[in-house]
GULUM-171977 format. One record per residue: residue in three letters; chain; x, y, z of N, C-alpha, C in turn. Coordinates in pm, 1 decimal, m for minus. Atoms other than C-alpha are relative to their C-alpha. Layout:
! GULUM-171977
<site><r>ala</r><c>A</c><n_x>X</n_x><n_y>Y</n_y><n_z>Z</n_z><ca_x>X</ca_x><ca_y>Y</ca_y><ca_z>Z</ca_z><c_x>X</c_x><c_y>Y</c_y><c_z>Z</c_z></site>
...
! end
This chain:
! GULUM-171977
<site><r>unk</r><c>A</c><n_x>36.4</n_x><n_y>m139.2</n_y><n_z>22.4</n_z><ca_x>1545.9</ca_x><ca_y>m200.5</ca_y><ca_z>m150.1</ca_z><c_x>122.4</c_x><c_y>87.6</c_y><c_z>22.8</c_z></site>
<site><r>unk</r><c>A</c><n_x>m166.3</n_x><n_y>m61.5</n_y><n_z>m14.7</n_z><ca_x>1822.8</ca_x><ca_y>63.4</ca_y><ca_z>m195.5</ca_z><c_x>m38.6</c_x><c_y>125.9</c_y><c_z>143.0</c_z></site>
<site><r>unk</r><c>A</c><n_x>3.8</n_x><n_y>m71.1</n_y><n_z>m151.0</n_z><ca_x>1877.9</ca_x><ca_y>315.1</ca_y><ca_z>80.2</ca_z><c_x>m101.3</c_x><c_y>140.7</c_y><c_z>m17.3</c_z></site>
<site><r>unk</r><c>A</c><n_x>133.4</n_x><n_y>m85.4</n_y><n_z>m42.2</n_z><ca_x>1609.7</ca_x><ca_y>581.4</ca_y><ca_z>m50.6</ca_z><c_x>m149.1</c_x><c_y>m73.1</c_y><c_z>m47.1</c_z></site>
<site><r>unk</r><c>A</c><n_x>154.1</n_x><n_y>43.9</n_y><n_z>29.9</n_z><ca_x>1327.2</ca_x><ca_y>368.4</ca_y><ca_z>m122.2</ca_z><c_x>m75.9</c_x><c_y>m10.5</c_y><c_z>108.6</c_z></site>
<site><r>unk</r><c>A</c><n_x>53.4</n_x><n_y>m36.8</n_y><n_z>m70.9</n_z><ca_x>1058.6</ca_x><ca_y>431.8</ca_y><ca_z>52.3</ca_z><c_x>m123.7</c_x><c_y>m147.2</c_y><c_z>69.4</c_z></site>
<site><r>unk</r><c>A</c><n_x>58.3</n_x><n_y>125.7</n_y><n_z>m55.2</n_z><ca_x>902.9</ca_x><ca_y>167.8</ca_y><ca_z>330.4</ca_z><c_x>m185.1</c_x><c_y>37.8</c_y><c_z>m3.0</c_z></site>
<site><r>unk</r><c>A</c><n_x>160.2</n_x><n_y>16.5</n_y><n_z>m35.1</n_z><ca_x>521.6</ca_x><ca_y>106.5</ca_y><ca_z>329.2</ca_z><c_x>9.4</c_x><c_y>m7.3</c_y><c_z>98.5</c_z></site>
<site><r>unk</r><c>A</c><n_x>48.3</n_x><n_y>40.2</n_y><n_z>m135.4</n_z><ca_x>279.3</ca_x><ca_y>133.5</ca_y><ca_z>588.4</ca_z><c_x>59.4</c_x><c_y>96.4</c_y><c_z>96.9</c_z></site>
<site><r>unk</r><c>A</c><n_x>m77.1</n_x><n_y>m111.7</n_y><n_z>m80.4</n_z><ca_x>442.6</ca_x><ca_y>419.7</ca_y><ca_z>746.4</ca_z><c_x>126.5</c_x><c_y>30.0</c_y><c_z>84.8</c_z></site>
<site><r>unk</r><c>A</c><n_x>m120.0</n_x><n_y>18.4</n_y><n_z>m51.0</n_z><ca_x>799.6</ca_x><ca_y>300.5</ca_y><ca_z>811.1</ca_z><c_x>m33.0</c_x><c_y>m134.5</c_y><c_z>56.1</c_z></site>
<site><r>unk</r><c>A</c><n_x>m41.2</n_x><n_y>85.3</n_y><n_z>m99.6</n_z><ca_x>704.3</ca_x><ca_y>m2.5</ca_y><ca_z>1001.2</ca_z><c_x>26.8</c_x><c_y>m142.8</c_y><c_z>m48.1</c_z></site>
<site><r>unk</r><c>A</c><n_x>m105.7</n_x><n_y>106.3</n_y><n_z>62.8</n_z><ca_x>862.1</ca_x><ca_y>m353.9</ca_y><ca_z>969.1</ca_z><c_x>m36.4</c_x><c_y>m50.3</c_y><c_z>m75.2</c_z></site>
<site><r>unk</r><c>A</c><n_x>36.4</n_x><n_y>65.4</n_y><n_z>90.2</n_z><ca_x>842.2</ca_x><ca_y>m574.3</ca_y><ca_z>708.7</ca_z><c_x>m108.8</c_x><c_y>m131.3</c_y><c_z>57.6</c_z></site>
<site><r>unk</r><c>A</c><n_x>65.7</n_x><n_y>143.2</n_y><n_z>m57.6</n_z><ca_x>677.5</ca_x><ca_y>m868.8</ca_y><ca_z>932.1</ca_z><c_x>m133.4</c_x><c_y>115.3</c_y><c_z>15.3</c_z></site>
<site><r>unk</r><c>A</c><n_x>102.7</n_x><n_y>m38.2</n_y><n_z>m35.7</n_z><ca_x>420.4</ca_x><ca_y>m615.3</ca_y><ca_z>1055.4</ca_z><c_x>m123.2</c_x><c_y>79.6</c_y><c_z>m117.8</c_z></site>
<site><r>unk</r><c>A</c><n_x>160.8</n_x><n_y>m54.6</n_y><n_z>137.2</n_z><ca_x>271.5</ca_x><ca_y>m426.7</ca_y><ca_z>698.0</ca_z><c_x>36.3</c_x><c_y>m189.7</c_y><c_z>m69.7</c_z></site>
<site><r>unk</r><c>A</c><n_x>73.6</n_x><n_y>119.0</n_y><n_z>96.7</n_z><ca_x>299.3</ca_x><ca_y>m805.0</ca_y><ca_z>542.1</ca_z><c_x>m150.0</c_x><c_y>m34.1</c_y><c_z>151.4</c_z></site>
<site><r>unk</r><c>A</c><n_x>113.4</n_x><n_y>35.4</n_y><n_z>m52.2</n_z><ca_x>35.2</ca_x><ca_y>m895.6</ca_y><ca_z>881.4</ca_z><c_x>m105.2</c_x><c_y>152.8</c_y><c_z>m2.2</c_z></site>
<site><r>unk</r><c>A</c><n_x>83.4</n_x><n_y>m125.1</n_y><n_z>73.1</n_z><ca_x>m145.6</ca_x><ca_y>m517.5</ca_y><ca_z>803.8</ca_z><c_x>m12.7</c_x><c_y>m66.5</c_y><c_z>m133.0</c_z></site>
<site><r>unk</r><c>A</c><n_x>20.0</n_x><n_y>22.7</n_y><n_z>111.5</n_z><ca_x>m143.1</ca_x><ca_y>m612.4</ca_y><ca_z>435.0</ca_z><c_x>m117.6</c_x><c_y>m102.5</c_y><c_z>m15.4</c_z></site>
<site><r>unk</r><c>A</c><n_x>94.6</n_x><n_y>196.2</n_y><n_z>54.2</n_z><ca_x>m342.1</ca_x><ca_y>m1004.1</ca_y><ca_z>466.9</ca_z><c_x>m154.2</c_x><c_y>72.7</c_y><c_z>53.5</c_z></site>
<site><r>unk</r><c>A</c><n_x>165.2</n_x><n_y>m29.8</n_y><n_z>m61.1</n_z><ca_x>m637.5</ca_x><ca_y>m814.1</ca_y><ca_z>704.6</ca_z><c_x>m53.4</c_x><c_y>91.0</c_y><c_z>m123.4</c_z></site>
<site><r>unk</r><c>A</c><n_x>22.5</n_x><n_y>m100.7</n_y><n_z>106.0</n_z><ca_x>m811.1</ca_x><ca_y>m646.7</ca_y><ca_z>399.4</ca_z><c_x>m116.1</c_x><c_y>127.6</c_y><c_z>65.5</c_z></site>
<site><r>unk</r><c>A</c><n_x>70.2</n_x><n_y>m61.6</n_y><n_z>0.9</n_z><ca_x>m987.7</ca_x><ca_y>m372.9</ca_y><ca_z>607.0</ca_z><c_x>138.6</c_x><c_y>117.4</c_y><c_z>42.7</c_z></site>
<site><r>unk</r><c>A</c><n_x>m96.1</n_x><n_y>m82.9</n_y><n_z>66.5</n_z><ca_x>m644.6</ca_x><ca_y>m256.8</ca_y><ca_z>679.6</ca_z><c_x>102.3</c_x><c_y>68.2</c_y><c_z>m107.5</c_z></site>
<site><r>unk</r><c>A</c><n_x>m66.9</n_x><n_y>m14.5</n_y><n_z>152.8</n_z><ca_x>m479.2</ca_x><ca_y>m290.9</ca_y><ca_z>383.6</ca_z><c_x>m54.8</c_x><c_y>84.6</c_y><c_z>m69.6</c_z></site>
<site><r>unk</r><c>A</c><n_x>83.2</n_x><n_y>m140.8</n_y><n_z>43.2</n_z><ca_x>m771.6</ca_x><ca_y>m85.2</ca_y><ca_z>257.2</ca_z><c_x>56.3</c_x><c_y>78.9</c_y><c_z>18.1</c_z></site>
<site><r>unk</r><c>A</c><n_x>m43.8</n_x><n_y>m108.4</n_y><n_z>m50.9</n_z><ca_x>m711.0</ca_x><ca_y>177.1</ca_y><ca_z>445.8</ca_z><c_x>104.5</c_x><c_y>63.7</c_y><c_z>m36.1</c_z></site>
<site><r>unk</r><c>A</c><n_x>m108.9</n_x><n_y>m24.6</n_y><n_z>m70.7</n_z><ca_x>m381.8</ca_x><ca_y>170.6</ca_y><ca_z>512.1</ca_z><c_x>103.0</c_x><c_y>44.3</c_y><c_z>m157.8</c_z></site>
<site><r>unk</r><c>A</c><n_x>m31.7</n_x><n_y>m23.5</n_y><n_z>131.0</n_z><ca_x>m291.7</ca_x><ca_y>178.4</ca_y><ca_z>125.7</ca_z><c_x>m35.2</c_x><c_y>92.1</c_y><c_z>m64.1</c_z></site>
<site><r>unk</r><c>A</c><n_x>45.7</n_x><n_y>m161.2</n_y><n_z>69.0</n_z><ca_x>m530.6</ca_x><ca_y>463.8</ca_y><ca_z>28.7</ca_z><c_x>64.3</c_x><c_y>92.6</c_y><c_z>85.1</c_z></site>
<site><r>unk</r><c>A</c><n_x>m52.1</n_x><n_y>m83.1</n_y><n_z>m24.7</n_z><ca_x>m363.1</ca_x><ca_y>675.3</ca_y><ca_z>281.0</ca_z><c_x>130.8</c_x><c_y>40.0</c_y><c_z>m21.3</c_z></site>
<site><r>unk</r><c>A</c><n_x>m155.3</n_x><n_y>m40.2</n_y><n_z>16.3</n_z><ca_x>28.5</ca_x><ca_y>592.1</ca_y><ca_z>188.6</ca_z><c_x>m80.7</c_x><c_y>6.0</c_y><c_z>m167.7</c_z></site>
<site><r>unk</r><c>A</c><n_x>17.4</n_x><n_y>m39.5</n_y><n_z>179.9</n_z><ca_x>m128.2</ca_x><ca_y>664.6</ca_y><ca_z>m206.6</ca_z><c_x>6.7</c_x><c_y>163.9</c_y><c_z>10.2</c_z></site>
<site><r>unk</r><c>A</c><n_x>29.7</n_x><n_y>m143.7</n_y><n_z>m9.3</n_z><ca_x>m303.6</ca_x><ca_y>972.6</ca_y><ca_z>m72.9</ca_z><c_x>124.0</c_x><c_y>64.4</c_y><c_z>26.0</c_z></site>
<site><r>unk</r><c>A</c><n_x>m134.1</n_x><n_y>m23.6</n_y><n_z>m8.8</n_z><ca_x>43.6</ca_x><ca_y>1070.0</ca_y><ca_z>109.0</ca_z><c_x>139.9</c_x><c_y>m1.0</c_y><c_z>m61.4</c_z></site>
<site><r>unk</r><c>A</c><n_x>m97.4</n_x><n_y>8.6</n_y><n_z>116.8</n_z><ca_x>257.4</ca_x><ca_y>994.9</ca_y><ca_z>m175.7</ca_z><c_x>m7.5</c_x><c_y>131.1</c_y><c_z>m75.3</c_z></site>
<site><r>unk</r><c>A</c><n_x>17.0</n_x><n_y>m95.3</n_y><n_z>15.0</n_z><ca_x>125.7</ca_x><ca_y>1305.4</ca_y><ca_z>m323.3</ca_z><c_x>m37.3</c_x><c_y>m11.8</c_y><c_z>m200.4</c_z></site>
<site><r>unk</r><c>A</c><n_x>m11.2</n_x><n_y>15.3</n_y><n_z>135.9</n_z><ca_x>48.2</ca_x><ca_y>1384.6</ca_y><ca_z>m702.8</ca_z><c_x>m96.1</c_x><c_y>m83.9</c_y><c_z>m54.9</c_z></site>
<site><r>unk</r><c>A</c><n_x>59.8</n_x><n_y>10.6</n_y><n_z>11.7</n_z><ca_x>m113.7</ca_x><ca_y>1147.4</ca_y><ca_z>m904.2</ca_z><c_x>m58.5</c_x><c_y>m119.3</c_y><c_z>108.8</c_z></site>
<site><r>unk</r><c>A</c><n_x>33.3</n_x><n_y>101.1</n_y><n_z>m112.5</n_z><ca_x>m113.1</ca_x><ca_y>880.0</ca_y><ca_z>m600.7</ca_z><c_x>m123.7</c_x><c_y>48.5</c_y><c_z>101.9</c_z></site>
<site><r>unk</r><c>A</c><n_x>88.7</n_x><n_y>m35.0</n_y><n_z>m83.1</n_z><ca_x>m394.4</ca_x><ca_y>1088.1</ca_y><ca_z>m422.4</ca_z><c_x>m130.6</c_x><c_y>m13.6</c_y><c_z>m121.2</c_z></site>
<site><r>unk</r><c>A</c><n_x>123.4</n_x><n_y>77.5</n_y><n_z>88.0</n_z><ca_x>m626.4</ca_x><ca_y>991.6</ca_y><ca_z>m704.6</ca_z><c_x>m31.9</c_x><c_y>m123.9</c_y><c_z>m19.6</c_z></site>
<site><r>unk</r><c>A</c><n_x>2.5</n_x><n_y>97.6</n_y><n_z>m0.9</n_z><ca_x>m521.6</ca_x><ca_y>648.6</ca_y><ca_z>m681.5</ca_z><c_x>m59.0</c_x><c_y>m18.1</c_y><c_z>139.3</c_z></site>
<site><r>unk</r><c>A</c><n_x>20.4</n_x><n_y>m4.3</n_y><n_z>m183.4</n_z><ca_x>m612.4</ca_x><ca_y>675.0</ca_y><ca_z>m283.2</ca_z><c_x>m137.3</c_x><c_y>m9.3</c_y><c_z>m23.3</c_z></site>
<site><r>unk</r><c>A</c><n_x>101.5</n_x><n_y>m4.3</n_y><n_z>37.7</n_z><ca_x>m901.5</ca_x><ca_y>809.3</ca_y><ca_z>m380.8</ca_z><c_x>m108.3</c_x><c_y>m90.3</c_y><c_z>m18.7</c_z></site>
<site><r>unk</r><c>A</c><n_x>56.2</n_x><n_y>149.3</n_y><n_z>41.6</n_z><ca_x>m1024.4</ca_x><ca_y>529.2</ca_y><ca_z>m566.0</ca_z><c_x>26.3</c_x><c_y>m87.4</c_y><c_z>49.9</c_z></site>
<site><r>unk</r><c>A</c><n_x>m15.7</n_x><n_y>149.7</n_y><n_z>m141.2</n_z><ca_x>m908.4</ca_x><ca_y>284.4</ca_y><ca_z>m331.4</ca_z><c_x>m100.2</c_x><c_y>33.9</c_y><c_z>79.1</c_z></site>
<site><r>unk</r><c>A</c><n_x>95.9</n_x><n_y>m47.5</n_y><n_z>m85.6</n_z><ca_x>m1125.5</ca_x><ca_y>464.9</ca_y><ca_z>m116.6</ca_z><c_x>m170.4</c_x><c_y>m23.4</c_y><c_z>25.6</c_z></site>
<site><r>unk</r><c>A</c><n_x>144.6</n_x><n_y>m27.3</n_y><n_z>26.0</n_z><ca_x>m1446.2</ca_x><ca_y>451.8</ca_y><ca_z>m294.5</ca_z><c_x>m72.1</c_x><c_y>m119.6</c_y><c_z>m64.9</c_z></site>
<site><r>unk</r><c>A</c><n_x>26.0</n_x><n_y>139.7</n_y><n_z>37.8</n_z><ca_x>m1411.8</ca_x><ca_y>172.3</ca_y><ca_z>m473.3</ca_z><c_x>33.6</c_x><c_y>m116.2</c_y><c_z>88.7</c_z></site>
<site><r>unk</r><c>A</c><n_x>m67.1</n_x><n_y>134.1</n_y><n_z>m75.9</n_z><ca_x>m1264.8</ca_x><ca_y>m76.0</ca_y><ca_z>m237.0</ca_z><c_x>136.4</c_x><c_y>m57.1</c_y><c_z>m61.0</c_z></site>
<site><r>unk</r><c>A</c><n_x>m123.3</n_x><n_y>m5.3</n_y><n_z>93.1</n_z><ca_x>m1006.8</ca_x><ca_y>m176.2</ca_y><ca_z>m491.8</ca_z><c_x>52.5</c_x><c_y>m200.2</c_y><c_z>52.8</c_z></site>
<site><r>unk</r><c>A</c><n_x>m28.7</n_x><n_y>184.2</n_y><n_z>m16.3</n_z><ca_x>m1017.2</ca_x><ca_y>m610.7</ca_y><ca_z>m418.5</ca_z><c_x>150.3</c_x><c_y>m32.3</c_y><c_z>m78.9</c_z></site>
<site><r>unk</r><c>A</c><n_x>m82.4</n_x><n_y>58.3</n_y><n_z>79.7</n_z><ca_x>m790.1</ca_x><ca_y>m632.1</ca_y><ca_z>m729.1</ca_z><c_x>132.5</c_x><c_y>78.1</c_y><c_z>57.9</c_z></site>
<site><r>unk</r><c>A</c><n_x>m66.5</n_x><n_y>m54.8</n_y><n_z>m24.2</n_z><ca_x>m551.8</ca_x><ca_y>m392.7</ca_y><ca_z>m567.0</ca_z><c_x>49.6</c_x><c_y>m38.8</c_y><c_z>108.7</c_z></site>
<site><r>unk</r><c>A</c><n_x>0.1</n_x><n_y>95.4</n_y><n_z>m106.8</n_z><ca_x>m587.1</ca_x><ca_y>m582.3</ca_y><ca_z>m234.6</ca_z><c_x>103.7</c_x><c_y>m108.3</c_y><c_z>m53.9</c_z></site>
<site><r>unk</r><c>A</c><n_x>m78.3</n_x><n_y>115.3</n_y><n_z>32.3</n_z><ca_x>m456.4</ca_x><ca_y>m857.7</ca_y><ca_z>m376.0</ca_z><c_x>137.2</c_x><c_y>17.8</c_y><c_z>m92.2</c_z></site>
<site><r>unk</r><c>A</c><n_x>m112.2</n_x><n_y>m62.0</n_y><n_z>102.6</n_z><ca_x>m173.6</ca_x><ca_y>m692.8</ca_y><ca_z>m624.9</ca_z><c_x>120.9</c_x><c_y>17.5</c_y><c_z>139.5</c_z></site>
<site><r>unk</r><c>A</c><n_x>m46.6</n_x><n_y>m34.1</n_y><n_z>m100.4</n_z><ca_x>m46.6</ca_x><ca_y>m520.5</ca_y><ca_z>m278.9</ca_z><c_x>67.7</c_x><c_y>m83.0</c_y><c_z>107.7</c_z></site>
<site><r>unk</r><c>A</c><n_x>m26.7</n_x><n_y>114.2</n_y><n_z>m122.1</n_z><ca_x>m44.9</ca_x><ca_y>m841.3</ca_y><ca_z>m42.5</ca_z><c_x>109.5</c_x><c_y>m75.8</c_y><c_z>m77.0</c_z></site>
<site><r>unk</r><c>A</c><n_x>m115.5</n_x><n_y>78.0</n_y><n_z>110.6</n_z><ca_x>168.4</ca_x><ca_y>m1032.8</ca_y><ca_z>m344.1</ca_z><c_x>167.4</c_x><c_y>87.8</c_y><c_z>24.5</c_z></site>
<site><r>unk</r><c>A</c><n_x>m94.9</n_x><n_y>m62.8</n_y><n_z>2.5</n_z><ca_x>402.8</ca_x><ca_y>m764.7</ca_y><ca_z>m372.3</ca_z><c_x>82.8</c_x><c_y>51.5</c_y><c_z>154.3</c_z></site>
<site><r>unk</r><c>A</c><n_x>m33.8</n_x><n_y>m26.7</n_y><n_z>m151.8</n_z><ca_x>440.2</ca_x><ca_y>m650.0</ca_y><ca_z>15.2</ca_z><c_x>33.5</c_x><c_y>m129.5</c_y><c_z>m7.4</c_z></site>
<site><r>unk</r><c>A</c><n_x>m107.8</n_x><n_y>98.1</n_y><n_z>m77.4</n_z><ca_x>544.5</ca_x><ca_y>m1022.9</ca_y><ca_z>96.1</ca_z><c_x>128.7</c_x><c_y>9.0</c_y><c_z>m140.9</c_z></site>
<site><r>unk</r><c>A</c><n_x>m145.8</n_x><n_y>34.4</n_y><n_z>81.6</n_z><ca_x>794.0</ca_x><ca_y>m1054.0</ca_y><ca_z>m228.6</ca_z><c_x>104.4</c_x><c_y>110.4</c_y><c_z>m15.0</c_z></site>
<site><r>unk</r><c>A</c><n_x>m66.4</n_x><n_y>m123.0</n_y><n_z>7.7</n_z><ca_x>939.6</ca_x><ca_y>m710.3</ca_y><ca_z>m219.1</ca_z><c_x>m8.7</c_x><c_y>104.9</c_y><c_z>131.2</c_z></site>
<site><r>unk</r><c>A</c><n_x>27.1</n_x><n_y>m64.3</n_y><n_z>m131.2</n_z><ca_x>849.0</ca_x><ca_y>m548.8</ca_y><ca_z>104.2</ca_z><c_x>m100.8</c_x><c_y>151.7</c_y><c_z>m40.6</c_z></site>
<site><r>unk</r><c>A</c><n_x>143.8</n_x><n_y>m123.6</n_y><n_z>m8.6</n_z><ca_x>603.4</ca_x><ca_y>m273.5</ca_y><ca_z>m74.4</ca_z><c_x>m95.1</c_x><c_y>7.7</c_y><c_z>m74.9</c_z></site>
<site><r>unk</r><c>A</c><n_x>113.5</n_x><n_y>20.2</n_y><n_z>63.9</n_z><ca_x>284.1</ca_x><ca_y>m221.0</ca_y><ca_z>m223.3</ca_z><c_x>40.1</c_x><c_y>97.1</c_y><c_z>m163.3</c_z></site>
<site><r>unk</r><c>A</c><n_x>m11.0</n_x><n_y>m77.6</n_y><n_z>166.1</n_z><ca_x>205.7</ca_x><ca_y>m93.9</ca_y><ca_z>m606.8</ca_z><c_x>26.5</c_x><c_y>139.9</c_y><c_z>62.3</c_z></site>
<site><r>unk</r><c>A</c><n_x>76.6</n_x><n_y>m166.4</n_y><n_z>43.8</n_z><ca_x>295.2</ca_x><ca_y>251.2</ca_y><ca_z>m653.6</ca_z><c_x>7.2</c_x><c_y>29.9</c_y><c_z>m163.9</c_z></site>
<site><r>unk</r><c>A</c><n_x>67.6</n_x><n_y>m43.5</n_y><n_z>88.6</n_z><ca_x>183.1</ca_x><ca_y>397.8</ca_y><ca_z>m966.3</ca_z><c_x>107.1</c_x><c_y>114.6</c_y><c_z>m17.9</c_z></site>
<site><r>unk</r><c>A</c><n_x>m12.5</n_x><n_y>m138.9</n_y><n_z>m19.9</n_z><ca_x>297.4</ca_x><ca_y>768.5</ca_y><ca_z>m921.8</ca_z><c_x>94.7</c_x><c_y>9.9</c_y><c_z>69.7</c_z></site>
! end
């Protein structure tokens, strides 16, 4: 990642959002709020993580957090 890309999970390490990422009640969470906090159209994506649960997004997120260190963003 280059020096402004931005860390998931709210800054914290890479070992600790990949073990946040695998529990899927945080990952939930913890993904609709860095969407919501992203700002724009990422608070609609939050949203819908929110309401829907978002399984397929669960699993998109956990892939990408271990091979890259962050989840989808969209927006």
């Amino acid at each position: 990642m280059g020096k402004g890309a931005k860390k998931d999970y709210f800054g914290l390490g890479r070992i600790v959002s990949i073990i946040l990422a695998i529990i899927p009640v945080t990952a939930w969470l913890l993904g609709a709020i860095t969407r919501i906090m992203d700002g724009g159209l990422g608070i609609v994506f939050g949203i819908i993580r929110l309401i829907g649960g978002g399984f397929i997004l669960w699993i998109i997120d956990l892939i990408l957090m271990i091979v890259r260190g962050s989840i989808l963003r969209i927006a």
